[in-house]
C-alpha positions in Angstrom: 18.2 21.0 -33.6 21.5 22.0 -31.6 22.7 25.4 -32.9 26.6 26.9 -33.0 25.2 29.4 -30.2 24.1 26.8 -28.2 27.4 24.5 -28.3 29.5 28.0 -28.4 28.2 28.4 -24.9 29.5 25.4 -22.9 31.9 24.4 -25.1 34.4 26.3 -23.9 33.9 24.8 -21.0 34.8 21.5 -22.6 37.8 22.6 -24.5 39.8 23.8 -21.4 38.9 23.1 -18.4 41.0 25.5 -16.7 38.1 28.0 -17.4 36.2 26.7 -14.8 38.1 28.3 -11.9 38.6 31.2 -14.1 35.0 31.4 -14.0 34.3 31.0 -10.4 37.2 33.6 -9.9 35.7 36.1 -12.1 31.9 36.1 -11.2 33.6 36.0 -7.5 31.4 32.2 -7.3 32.0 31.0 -3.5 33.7 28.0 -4.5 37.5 27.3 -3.9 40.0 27.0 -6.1 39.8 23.1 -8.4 42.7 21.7 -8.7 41.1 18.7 -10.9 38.1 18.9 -13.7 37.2 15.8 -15.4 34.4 15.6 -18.1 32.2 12.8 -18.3 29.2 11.2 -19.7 26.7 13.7 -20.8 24.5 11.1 -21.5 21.3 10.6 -18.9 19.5 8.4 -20.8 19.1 4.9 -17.9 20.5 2.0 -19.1 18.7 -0.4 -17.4 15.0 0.3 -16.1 14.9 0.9 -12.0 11.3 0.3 -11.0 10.2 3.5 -9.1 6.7 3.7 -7.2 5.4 6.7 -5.5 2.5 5.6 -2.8 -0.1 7.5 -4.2 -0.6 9.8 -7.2 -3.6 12.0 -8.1 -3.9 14.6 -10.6 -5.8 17.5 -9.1 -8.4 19.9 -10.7 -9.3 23.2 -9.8 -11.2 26.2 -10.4 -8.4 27.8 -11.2 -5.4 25.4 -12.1 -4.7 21.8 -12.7 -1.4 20.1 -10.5 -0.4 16.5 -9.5 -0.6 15.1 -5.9 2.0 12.7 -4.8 1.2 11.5 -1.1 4.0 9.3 0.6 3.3 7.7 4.2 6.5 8.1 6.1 7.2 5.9 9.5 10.6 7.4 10.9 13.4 9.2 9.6 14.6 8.0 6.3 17.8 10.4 4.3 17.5 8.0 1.1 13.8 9.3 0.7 15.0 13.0 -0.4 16.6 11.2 -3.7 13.5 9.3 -4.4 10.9 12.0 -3.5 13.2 14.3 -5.7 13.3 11.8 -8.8 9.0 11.8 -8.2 8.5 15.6 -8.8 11.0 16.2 -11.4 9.9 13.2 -13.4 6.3 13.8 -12.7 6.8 17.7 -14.0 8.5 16.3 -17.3 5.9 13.9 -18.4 2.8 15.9 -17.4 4.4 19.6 -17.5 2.6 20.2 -14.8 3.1 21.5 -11.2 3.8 18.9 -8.4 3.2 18.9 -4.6 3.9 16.4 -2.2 2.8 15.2 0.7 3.8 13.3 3.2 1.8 11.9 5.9 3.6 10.9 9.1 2.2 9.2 12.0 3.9 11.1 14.8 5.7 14.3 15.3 9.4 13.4 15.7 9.3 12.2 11.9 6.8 15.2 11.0 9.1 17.6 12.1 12.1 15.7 10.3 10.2 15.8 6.8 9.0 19.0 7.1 12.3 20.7 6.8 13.2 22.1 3.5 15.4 19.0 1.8 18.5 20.3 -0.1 20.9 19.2 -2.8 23.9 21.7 -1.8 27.4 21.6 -2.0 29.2 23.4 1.0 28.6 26.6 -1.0 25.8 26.6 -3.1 22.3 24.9 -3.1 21.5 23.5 -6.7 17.7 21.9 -6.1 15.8 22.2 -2.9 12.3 20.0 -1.8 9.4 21.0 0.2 7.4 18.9 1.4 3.6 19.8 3.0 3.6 17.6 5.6 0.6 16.1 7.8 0.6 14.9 11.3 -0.3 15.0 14.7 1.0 18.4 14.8 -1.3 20.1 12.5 -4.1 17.1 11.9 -6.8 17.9 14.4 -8.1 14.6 16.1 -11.4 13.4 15.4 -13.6 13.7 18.7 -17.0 12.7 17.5 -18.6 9.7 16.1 -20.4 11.2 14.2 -17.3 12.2 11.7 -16.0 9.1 11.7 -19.3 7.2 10.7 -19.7 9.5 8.0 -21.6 7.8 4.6 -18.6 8.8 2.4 -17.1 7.1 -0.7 -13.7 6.4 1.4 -16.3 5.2 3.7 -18.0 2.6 1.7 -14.4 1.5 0.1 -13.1 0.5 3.6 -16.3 -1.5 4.0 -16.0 -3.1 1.1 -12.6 -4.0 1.4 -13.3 -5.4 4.8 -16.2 -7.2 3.5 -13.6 -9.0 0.7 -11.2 -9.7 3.5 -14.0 -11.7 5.2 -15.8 -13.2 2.5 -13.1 -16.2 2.7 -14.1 -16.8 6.2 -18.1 -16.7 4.8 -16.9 -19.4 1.7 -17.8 -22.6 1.1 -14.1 -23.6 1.2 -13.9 -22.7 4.6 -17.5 -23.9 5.9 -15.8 -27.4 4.3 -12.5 -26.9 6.2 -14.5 -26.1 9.6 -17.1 -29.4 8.9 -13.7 -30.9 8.4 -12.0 -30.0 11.6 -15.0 -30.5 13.9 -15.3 -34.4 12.4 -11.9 -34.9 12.4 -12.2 -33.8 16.6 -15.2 -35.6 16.8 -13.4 -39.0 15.7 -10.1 -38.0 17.5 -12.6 -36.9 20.9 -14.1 -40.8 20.0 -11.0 -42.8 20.3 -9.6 -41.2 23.3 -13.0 -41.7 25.0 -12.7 -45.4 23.9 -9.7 -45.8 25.1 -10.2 -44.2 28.7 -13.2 -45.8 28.9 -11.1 -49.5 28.1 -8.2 -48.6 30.6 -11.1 -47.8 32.9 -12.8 -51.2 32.6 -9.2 -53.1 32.9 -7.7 -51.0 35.9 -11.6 -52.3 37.7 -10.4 -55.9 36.9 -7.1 -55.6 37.8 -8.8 -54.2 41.2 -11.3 -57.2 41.3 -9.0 -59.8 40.6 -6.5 -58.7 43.5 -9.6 -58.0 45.9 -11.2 -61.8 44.8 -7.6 -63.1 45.4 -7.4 -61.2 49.0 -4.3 -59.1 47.7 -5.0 -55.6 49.5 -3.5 -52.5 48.0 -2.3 -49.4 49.6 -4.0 -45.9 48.9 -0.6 -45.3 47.5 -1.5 -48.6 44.7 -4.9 -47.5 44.7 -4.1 -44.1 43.2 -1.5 -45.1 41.2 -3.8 -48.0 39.4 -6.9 -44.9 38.9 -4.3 -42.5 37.4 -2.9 -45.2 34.9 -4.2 -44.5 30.7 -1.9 -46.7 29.2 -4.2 -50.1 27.9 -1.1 -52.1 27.5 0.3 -51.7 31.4 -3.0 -52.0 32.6 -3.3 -55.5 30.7 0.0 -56.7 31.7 -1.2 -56.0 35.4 -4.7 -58.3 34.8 -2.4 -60.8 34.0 0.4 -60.6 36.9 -2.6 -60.1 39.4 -3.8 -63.8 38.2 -0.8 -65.0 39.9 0.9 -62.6 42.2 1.0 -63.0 46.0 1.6 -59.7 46.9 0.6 -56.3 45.3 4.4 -55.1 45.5 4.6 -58.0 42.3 2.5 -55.8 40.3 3.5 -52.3 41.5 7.0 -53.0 43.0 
């Protein structure tokens, strides 16, 4: 329950606002002199839910303490992630009550350097919150060097493999042994017909050549080449039939 006390001191905030540059002027504050004060909402209650999801969360036990993890992966340079990573820790320390840290893990130094300064919600003249991250990166991760570390029979180990494994167990499926027997039958017919039908332009461009040889029509290299290097079935037929009558090759091949 609100008591008078409580009310008594802000609410004479409330009832004149001229009080608020009497205050700064007062306590000597180092903020100029307002010339406006408005009151609004003192409700903070969201209106409408705003899905908010933090990368990774653990709560972490100690010896001597309990806190909560976040970690955040961070690619470049982002100034919206100060609001965000902000709403995290102060949400996360209301509905646990306990401490938060975060970390965020950056991939290279120029974005390292940029997270790891201390993030500030400041007016020109005084700083109201302030966020530290503990950042990791190239600059203080060592490299791993030897194999040996990296084939290391840990839990995170075995959850990569497994993972893996899942990605590839579609590949290993019966759905996809039936969609590979599909594809190699459905080349083996398509690798059939085009054989046929080389082999059948073959055979007609040899009668097209036997015909003008039997009829003593003599064709240049020129014809020759031209007749070999011919696939289409329906030219090659339409030259059997011209060479049945023609006098000359030029009739045929113009």
């Amino acid at each position: 329950m609100i008591s008078s006390s409580h009310e008594a001191m802000h609410g004479i905030f409330t009832h004149d606002a001229a009080a608020v540059g009497h205050a700064f002027r007062v306590l000597d504050l180092p903020f100029p002199e307002p010339i406006a004060v408005e009151q609004i909402s003192v409700d903070l209650t969201a209106t409408t839910p705003v899905e908010r999801r933090a990368d990774t969360i653990l709560r972490v036990t100690t010896v001597n303490d309990e806190f909560l993890l976040i970690v955040e992966a961070q690619s470049n340079r982002d100034v919206t992630r100060f609001a965000a990573w902000s709403f995290y820790v102060t949400f996360l320390h209301n509905k646990y009550e306990l401490p938060v840290v975060l970390v965020v893990v950056c991939h290279d130094k120029a974005t390292a350097t940029w997270a790891g300064k201390p993030m500030t919600l400041t007016d020109r003249s005084w700083t109201s919150f302030t966020l530290q991250p503990l950042v990791l990166g190239p600059h203080n991760v060592p490299a791993i060097t030897d194999p040996a570390e990296v084939l290391a029979d840990t839990d995170a180990a075995q959850l990569w493999r497994d993972k893996m494994d899942t990605e590839r167990s579609f590949f290993r499926s019966e759905s996809a042994q039936r969609l590979r027997a599909q594809g190699r039958e459905q080349g083996f017919e398509q690798g059939l017909e085009q054989g046929l039908e080389q082999g059948l332009g073959r055979g007609v461009a040899r009668s097209v050549l036997t015909v003008l040889t039997g009829r003593g029509i003599e064709l240049s290299a020129a014809q020759r080449k031209l007749l070999a290097d011919t696939t289409d079935v329906d030219q090659l037929n339409a030259w059997l039939l011209q060479a049945a009558t023609a006098t000359r090759a030029g009739e045929l091949f113009g």
